[in-house]
C-alpha positions in Angstrom: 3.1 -4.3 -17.3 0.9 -2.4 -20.2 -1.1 -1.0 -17.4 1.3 0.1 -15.3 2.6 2.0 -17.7 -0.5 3.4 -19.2 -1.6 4.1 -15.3 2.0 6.4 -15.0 1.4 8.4 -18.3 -2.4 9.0 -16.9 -1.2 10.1 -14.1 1.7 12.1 -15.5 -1.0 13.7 -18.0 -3.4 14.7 -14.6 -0.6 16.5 -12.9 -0.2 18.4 -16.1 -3.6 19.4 -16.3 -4.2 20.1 -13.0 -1.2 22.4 -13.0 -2.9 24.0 -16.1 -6.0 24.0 -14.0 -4.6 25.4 -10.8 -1.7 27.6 -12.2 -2.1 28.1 -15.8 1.3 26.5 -16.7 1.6 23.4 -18.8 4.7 21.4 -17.5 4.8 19.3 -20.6 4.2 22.2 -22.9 7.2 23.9 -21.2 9.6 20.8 -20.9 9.6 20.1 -24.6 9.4 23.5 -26.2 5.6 24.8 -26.3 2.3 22.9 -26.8 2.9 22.8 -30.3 6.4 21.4 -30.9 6.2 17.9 -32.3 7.7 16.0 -29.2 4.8 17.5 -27.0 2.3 17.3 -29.5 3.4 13.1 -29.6 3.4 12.7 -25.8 0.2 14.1 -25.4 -1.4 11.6 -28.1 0.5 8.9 -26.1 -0.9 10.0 -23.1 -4.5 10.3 -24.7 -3.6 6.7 -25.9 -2.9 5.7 -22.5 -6.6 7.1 -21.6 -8.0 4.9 -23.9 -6.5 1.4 -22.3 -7.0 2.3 -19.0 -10.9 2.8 -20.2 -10.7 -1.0 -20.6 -9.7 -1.6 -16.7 -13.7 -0.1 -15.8 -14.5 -3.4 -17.5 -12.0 -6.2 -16.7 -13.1 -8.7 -14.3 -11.0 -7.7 -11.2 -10.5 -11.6 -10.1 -9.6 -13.0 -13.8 -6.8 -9.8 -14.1 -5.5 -11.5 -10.3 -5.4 -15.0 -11.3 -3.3 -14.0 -14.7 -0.5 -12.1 -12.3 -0.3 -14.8 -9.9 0.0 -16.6 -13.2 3.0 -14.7 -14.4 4.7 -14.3 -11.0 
């Protein structure tokens, strides 16, 4: 569940930066008041955070990480 999670802030935090990219406009910047207002600043550090677990899924063993959801299902 973690991951999944993590996976749709990454994902979330990619859109945003390839809009920033593409169109120079930050979604999440612009949703919650500028880059600097505190909500933004805190869902950008829980999207960076979100970076950091999914660095762990390069190096989980794919077959363990099956057998523990067909575990939990």
């Amino acid at each position: 569940m973690l991951d999944r999670i993590a996976l749709s802030l990454i994902i979330l935090g990619a859109l945003n930066w390839g809009s920033v990219g593409i169109f120079r406009f930050d979604f999440i910047g612009w949703l919650f008041g500028g880059t600097g207002a505190t909500f933004s600043r805190v869902l950008f550090a829980v999207v960076g955070l979100a970076g950091l677990w999914c660095v762990s899924l390069l190096f989980r063993d794919r077959h363990n990480v099956e057998a523990i959801d067909s575990i939990r299902d």
